[in-house]
C-alpha positions as CSV (number, residue, x, y, z in Angstrom):
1,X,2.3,-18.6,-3.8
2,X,2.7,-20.6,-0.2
3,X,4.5,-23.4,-2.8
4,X,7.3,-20.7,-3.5
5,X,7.3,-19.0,-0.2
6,X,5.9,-20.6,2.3
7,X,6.0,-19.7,6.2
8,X,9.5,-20.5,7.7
9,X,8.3,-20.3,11.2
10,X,5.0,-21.3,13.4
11,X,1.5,-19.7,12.5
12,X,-0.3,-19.2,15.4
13,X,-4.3,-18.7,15.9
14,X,-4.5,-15.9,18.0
15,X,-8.6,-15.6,18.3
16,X,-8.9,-16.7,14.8
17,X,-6.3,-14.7,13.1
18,X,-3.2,-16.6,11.6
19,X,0.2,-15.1,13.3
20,X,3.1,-16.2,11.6
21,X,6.2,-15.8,14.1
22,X,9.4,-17.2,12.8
23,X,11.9,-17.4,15.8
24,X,15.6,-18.9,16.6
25,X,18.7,-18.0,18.7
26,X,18.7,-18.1,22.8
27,X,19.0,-15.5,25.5
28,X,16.8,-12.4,26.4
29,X,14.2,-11.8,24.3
30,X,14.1,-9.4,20.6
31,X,10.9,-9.1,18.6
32,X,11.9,-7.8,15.0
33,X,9.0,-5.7,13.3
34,X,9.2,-5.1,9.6
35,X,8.4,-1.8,7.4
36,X,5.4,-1.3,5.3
37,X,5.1,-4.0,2.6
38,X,7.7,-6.4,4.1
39,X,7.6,-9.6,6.0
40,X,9.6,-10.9,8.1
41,X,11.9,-12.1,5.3
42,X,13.7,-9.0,5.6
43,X,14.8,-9.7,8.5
44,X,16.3,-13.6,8.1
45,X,18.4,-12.1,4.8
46,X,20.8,-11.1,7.6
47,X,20.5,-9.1,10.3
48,X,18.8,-12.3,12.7
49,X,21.4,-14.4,11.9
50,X,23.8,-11.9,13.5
51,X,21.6,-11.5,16.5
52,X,20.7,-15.3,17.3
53,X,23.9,-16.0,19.5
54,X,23.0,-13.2,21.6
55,X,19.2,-13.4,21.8
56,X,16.2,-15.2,21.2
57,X,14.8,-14.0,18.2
58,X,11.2,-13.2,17.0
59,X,10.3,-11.4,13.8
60,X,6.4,-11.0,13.0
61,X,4.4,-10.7,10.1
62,X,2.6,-7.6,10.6
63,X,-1.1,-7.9,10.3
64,X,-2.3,-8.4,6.8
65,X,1.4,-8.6,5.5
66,X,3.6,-11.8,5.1
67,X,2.0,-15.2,6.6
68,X,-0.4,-12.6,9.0
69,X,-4.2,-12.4,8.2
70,X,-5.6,-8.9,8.4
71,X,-7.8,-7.7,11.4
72,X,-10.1,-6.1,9.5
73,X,-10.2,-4.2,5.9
74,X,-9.7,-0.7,6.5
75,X,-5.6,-0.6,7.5
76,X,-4.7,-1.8,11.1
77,X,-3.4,1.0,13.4
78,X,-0.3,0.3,14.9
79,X,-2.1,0.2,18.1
80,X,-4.0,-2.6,16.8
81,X,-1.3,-4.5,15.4
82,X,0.6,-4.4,18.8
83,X,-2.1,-5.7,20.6
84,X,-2.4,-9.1,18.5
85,X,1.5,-9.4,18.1
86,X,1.1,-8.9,22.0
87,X,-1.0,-11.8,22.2
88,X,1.2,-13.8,20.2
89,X,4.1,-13.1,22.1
90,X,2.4,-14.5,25.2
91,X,1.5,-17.2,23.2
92,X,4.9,-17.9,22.7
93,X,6.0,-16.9,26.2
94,X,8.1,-14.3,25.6
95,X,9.3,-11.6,28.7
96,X,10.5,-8.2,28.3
97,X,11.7,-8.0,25.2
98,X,14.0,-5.3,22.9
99,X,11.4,-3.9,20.2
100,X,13.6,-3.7,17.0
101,X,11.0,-1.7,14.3
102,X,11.7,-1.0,10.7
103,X,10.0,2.0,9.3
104,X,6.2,1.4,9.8
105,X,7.4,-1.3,11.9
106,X,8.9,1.5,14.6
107,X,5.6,2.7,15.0
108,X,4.2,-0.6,15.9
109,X,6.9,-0.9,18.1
110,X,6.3,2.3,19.6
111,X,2.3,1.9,20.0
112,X,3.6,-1.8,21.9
113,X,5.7,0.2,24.0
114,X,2.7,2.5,24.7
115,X,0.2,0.1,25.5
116,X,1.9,-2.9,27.1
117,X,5.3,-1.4,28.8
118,X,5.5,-5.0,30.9
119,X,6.7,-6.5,27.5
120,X,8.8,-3.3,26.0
121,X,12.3,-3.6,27.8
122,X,13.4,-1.4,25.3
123,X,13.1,-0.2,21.9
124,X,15.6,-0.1,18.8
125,X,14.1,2.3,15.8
126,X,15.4,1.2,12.4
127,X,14.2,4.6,10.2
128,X,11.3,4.4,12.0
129,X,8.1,6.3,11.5
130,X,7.6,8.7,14.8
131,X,6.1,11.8,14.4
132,X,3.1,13.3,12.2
133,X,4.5,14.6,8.9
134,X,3.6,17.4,6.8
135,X,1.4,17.2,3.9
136,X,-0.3,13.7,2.7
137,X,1.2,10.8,0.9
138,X,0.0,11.9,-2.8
139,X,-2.3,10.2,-4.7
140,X,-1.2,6.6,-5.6
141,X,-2.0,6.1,-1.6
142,X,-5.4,7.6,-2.0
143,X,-6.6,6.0,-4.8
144,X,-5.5,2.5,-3.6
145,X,-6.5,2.8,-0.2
146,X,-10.2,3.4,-1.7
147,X,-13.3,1.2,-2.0
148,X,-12.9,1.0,-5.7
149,X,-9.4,1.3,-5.9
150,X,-8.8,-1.6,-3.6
151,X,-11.6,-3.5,-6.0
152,X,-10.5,-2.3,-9.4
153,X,-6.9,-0.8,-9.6
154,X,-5.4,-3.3,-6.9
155,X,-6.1,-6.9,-8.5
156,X,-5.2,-4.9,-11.9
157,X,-1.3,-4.1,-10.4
158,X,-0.8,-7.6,-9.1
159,X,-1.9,-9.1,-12.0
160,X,0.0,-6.5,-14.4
161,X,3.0,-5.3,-12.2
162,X,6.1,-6.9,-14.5
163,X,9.2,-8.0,-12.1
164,X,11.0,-5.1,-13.0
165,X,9.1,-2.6,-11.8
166,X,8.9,-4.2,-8.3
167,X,13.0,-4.2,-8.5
168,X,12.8,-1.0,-9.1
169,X,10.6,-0.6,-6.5
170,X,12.9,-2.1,-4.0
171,X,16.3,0.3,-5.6
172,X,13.7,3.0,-4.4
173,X,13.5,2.3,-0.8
174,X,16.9,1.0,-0.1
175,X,18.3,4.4,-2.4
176,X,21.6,5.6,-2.4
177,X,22.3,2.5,-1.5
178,X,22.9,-0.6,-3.3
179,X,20.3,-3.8,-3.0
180,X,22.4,-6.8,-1.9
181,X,22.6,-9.2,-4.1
182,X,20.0,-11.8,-4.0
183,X,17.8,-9.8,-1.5
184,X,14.9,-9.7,-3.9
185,X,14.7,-12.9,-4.3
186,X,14.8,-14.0,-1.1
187,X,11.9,-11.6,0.5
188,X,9.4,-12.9,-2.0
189,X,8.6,-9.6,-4.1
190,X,5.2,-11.7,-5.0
191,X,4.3,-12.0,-1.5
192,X,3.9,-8.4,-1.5
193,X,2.1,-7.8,-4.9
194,X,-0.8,-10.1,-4.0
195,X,-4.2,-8.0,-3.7
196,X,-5.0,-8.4,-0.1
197,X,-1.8,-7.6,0.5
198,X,-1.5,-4.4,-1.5
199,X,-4.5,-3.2,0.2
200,X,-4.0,-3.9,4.0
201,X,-0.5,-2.4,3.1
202,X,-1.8,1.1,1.0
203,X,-4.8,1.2,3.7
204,X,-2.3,1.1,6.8
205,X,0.3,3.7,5.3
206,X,-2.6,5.8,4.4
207,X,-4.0,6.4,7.6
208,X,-0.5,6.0,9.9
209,X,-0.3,9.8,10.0
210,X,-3.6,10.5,12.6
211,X,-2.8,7.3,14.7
212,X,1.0,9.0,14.6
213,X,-0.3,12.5,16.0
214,X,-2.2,10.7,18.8
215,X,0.8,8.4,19.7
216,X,3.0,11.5,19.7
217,X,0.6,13.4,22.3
218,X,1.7,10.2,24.8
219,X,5.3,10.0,24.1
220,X,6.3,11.7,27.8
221,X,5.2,7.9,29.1
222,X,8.3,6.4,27.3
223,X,10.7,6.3,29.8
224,X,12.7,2.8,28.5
225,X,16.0,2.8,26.5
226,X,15.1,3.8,23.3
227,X,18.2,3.5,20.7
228,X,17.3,5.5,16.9
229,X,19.6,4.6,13.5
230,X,18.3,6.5,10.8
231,X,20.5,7.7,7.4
232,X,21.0,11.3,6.6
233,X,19.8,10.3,3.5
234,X,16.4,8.8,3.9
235,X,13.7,10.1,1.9
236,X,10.7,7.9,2.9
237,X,10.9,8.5,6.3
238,X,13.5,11.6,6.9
239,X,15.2,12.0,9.8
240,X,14.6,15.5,10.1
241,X,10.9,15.1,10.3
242,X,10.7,11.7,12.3
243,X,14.2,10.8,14.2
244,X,15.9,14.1,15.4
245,X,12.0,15.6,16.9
246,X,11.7,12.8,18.6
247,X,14.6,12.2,19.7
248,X,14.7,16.0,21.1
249,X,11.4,15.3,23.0
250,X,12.1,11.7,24.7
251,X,14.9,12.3,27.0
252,X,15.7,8.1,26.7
253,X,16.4,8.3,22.7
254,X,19.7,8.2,21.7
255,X,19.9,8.7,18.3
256,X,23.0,7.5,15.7
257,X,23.0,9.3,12.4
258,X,24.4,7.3,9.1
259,X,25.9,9.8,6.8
260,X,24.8,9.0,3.3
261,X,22.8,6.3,4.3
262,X,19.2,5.6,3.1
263,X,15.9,4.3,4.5
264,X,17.3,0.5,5.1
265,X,19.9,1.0,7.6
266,X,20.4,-2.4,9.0
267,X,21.2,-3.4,5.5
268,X,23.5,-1.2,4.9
269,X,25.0,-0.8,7.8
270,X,24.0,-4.0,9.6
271,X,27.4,-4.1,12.1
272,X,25.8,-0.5,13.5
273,X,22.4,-1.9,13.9
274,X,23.3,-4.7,15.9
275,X,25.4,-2.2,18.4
276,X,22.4,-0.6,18.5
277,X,20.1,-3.6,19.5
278,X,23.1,-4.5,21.5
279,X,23.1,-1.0,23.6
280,X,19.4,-1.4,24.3
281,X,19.4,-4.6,25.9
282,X,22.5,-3.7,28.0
283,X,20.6,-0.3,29.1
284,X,17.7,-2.5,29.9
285,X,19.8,-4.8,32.0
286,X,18.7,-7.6,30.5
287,X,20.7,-10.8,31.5
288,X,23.9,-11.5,29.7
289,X,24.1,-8.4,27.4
290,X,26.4,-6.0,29.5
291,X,23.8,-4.2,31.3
């Protein structure tokens, strides 16, 4: 698996766990945080290379995800996966920086915000997860994030799952619209169908939604630029229930609707997310972008 897709940036030790950080361009700072069962391949497909003449860019492997080892084997809370992206960051010695989070990734990027403001200049929300949700996340979730799911019915879908499904899989979360062409291949769809994976993955979707409600209780704090694009039509993470409350309780969140778009904006509308990224920094006064 490493042979096919291998790292294509630095893995760090930070306290024994592997970090891998893949970074490029120059300027002010921008940490790019992928959604749930990503890596920080989706990011390089496209939108960094429109951002690296502006900024320097760093996308992370989330924790257990990608090139990233898990902290522990019962789903990393966004507040833990901040604080060893956190880490790495000074590691690489990076200042304030404009959070950019995708989906689960927002959260992370919110909880970072939260925990360390020194290093959150501002934050840009791709469809990001925000608030507590109604309901729970059915029973695929459930039985995978369970002792003997994650021993018996995980290794049994990676070893099973045929290529197909995982494309369909992927039409799924980028729906109504279309998957450009040679994405798939490029993120590595087997990255994500190993076991460890599919089970620090299940296990941190799983249990977002309590780590969510406490995160939500501290919102007031956030008083940085915060910049939201989320599609009207997003069904994993709908506006409605995540972008417009929040939005209506943190006076700093603007937030830009996408008519018709679904849950991977800054694929399908990648000129609006980098406005977006581009507003942040500029509100943040960060040098050479405006502000």
């Amino acid at each position: 698996m490493p042979g096919r897709f291998p790292p294509t940036g630095d893995v760090l030790d930070i306290g024994g766990t592997a970090v891998h950080a893949h970074q490029d361009g120059t300027g002010p700072d921008l940490i790019l945080l992928h959604g749930a069962g990503g890596n920080t391949r989706d990011f390089t497909f496209d939108l960094m290379g429109r951002l690296t003449d502006r900024f320097r860019v760093t996308a992370f492997d989330r924790p257990g995800l990608g090139h990233t080892d898990p902290l522990h084997p019962h789903g990393e809370s966004p507040a833990e996966q901040a604080a060893v992206l956190e880490a790495a960051a000074k590691r690489l010695g990076l200042g304030p920086a404009v959070l950019v989070g995708h989906s689960f990734g927002g959260a992370v990027a919110l909880a970072w915000a939260l925990d360390f403001p020194q290093r959150a200049a501002a934050i840009v929300s791709l469809a990001g997860a925000a608030m507590p949700w109604p309901g729970g996340l059915g029973p695929f979730y459930d039985i995978l994030s369970s002792r003997l799911g994650g021993a018996v019915v995980v290794p049994l879908i990676s070893a099973l799952a045929p290529r197909a499904l995982a494309h369909r899989s992927i039409a799924r979360i980028f729906a109504p619209d279309p998957v450009p062409q040679g994405y798939a291949d490029h993120i590595g769809i087997e990255l994500a169908l190993r076991p460890d994976t599919l089970r620090a993955n299940t296990r941190q979707v799983n249990g977002l939604k309590p780590h969510i409600r406490a995160m939500a209780a501290r919102y007031d704090a956030l008083t940085l630029p915060i910049e939201i694009l989320h599609g009207t039509a997003d069904e994993i993470v709908p506006p409605a229930i995540h972008s417009r409350p929040f939005a209506a309780q943190v006076p700093t969140a603007n937030l830009t609707e996408l008519p018709g778009v679904g849950h991977m904006p800054h694929h399908a509308r990648p000129q609006e997310a980098v406005a977006a990224i581009h507003r942040a920094a500029a509100r943040a006064g960060l040098p050479g972008t405006g502000g």
